[in-house]
MDAnalysis code that builds the backbone (N, CA, C; Angstrom):
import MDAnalysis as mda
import numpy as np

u = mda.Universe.empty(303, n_residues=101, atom_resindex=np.repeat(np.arange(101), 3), trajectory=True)
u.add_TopologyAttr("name", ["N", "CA", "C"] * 101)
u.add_TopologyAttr("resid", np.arange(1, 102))
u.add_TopologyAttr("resname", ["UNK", "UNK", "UNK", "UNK", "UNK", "UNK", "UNK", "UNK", "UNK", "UNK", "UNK", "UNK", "UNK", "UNK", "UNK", "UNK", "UNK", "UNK", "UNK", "UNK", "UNK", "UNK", "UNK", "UNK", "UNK", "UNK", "UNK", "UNK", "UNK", "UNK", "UNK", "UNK", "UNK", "UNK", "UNK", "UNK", "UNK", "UNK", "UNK", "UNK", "UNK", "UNK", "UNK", "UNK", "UNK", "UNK", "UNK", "UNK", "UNK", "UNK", "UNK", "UNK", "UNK", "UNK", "UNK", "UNK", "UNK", "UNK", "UNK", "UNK", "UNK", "UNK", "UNK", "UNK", "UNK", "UNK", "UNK", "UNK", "UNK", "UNK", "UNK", "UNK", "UNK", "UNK", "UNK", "UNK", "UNK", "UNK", "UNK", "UNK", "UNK", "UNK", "UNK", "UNK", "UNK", "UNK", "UNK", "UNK", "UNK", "UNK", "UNK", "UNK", "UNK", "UNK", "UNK", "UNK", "UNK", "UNK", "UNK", "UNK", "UNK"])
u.atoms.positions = np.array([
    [0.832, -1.185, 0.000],
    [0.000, 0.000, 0.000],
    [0.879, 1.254, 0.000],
    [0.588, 2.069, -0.709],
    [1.100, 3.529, -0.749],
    [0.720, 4.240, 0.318],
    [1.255, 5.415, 0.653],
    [1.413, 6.111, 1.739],
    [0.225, 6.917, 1.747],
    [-0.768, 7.221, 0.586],
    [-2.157, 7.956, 0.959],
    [-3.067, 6.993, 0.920],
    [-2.868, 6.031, -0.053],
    [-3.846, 4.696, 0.692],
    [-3.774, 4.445, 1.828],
    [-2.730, 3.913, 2.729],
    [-2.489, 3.379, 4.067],
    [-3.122, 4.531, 4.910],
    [-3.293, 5.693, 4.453],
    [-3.505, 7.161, 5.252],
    [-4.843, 7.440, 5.053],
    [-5.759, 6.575, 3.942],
    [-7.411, 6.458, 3.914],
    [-7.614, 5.426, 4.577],
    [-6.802, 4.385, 4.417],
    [-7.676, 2.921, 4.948],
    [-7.736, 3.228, 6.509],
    [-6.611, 3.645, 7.145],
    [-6.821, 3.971, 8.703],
    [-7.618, 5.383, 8.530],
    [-7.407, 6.168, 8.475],
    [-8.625, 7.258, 8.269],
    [-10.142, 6.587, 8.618],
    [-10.416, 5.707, 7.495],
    [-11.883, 4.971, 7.439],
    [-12.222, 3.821, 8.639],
    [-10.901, 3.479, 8.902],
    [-10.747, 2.453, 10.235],
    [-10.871, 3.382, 11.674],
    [-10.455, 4.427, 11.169],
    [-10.761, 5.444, 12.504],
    [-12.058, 5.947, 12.945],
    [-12.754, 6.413, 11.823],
    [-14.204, 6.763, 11.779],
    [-15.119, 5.404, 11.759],
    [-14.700, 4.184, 11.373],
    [-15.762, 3.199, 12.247],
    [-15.246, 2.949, 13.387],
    [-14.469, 2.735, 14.066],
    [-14.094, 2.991, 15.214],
    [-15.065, 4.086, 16.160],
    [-14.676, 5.275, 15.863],
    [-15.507, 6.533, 16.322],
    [-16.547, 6.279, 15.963],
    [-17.302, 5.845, 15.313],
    [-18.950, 5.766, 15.214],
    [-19.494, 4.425, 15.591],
    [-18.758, 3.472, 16.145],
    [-19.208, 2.266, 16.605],
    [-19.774, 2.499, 18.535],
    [-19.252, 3.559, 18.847],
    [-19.445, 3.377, 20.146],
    [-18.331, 2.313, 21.468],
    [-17.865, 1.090, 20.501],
    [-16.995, 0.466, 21.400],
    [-15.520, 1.205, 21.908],
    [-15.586, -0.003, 23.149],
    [-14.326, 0.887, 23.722],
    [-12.873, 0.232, 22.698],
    [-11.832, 0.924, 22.865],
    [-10.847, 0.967, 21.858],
    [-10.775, -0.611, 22.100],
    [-10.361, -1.649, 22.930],
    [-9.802, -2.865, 22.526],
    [-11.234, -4.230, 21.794],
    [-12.086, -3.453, 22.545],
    [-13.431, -4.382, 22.055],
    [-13.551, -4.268, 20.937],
    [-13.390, -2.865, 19.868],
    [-13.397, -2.511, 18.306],
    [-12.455, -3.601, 18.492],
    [-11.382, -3.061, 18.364],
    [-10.113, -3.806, 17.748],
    [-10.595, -5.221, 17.987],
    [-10.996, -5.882, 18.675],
    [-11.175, -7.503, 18.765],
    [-12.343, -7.870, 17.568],
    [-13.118, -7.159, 17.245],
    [-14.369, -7.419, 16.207],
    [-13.707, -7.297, 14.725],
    [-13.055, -6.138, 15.167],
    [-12.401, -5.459, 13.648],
    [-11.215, -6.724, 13.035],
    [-10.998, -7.070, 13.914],
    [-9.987, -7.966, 14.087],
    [-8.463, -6.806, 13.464],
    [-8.026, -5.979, 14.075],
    [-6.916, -4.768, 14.657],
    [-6.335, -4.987, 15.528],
    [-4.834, -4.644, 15.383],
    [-4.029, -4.811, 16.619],
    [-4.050, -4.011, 17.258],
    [-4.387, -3.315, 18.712],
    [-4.387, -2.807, 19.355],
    [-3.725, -1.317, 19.471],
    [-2.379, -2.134, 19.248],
    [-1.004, -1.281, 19.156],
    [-1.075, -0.237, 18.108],
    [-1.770, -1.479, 16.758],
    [-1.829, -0.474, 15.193],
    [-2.750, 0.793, 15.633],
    [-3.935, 0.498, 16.152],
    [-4.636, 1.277, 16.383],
    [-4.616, 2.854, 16.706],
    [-4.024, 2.154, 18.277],
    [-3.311, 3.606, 18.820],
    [-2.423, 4.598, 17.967],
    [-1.751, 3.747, 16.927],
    [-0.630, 4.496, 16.320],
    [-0.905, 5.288, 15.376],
    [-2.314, 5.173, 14.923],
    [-2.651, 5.912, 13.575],
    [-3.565, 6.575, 14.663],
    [-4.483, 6.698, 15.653],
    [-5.141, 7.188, 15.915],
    [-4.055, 8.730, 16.786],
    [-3.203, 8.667, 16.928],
    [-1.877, 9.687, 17.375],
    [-1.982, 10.080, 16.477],
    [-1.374, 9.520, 14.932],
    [-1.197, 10.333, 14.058],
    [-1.754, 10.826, 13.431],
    [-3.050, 10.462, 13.354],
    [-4.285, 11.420, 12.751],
    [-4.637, 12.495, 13.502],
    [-4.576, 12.041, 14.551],
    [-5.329, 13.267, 15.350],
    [-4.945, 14.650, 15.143],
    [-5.648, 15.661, 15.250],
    [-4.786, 17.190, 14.917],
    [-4.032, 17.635, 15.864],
    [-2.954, 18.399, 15.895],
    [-2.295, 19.166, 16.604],
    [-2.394, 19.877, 17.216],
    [-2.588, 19.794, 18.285],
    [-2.847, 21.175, 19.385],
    [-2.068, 22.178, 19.426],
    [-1.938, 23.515, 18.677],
    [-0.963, 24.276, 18.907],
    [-1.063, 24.882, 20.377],
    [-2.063, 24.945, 20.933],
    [-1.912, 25.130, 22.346],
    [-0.669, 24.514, 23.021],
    [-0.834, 23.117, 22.929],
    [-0.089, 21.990, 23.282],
    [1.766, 22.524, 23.056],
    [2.151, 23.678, 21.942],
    [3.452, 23.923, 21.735],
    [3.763, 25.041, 22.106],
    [2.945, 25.562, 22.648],
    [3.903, 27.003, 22.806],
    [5.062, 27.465, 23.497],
    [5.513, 28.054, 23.232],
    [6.893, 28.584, 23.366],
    [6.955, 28.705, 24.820],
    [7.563, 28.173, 25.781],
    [7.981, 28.165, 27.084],
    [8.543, 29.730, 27.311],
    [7.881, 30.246, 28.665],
    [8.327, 31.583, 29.349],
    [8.823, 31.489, 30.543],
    [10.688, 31.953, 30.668],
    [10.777, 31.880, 32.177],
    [10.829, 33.328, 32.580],
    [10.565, 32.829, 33.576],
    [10.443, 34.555, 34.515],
    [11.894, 34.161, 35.881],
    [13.020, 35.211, 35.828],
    [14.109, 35.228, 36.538],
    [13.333, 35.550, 37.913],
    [13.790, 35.198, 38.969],
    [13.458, 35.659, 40.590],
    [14.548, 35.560, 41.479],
    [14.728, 36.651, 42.135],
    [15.694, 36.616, 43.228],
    [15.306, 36.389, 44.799],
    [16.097, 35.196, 45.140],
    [15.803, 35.031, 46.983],
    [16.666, 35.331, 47.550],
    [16.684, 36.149, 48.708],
    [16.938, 36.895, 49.252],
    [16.889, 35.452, 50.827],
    [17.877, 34.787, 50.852],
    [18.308, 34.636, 52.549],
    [18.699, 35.316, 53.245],
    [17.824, 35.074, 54.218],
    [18.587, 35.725, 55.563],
    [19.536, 35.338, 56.166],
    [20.722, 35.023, 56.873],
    [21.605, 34.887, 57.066],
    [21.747, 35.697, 57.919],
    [21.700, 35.006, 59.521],
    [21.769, 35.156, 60.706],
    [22.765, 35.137, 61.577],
    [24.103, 35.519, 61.727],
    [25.526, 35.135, 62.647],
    [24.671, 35.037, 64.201],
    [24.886, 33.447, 64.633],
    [24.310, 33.582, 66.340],
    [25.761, 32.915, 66.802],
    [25.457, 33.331, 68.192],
    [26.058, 32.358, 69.141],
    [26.080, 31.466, 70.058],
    [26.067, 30.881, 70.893],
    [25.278, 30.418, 72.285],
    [26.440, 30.843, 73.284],
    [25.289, 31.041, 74.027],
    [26.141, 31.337, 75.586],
    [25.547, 30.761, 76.704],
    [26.222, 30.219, 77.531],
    [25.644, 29.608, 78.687],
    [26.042, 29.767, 79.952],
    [24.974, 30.212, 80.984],
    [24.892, 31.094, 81.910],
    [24.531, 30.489, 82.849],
    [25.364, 29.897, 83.960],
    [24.427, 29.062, 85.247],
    [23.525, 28.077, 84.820],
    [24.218, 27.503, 83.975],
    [22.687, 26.202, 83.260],
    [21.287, 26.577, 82.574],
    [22.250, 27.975, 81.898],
    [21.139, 28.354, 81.154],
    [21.592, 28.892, 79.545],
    [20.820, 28.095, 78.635],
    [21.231, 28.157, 77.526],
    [20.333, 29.958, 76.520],
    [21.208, 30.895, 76.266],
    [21.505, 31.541, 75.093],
    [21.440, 31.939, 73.784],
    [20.742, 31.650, 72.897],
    [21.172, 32.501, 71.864],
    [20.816, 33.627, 71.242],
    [22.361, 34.400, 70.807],
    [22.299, 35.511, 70.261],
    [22.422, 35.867, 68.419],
    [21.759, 36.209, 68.296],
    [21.726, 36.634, 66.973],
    [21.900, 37.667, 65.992],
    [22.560, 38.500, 65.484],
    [23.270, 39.630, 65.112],
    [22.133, 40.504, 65.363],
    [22.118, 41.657, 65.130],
    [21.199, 42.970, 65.526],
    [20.803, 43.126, 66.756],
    [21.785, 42.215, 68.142],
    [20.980, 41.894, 69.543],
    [20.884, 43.653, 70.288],
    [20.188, 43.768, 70.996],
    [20.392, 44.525, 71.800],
    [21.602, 44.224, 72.983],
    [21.859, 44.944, 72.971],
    [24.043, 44.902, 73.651],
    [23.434, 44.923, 75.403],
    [22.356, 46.530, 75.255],
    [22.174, 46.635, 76.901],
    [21.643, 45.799, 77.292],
    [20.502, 45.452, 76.876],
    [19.443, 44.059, 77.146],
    [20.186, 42.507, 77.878],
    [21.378, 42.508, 76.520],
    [22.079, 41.062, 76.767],
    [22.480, 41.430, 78.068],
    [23.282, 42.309, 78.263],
    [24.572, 42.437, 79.344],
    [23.363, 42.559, 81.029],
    [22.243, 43.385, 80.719],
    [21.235, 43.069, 81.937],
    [20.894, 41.647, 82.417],
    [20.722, 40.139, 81.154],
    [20.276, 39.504, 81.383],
    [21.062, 38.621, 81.565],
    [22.153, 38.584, 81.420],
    [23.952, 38.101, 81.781],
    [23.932, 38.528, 83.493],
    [23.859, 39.579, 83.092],
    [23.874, 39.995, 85.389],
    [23.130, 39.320, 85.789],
    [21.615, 39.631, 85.413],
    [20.592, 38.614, 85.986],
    [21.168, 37.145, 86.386],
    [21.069, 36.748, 85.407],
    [21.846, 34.800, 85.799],
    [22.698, 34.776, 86.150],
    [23.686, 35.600, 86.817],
    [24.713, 35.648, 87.783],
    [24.316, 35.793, 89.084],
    [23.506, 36.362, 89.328],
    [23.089, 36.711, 90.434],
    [21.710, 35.356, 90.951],
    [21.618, 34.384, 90.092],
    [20.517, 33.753, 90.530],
    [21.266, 31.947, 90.834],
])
């Protein structure tokens, strides 16, 4: 078979297919069709979704970590941490505090 024959005969195998109502392997078992053939012309007939291609869009984004310098300190059995931007007077009050307790 030539390449627009082979491209009517499944064409016409497609549309009784589609107008039989059966599900794809039950046709194929009546029709007596391989399954496989089936699927393969029914891909290639089908039309093209240009939806389906469009041109991929990336959009660049920047993240921004935070990045925290801490430390621990431990005070009379009491655990610490400090984390950059601390308040200096605060710490050094609450350093006396747990000395004194």
């Amino acid at each position: 078979m030539k390449r627009k024959e082979k491209e009517a005969y499944w064409s016409a195998k497609i549309d009784e297919y589609q107008s039989s109502g059966l599900a794809l392997s039950e046709w194929c078992d009546t029709a007596e069709v391989a399954v496989h053939n089936m699927k393969y012309w029914l891909r290639k007939q089908s039309p093209v979704n240009p939806a389906a291609h469009q041109e991929t869009s990336w959009v660049s984004c920047v993240v921004e970590e935070s990045i925290e310098d801490s430390i621990s300190l431990k005070v009379n059995h009491v655990d610490i941490e400090v984390t950059s931007g601390y308040d200096e007077t605060l710490l050094l009050q609450v350093i006396r505090t747990l000395r004194q307790v």
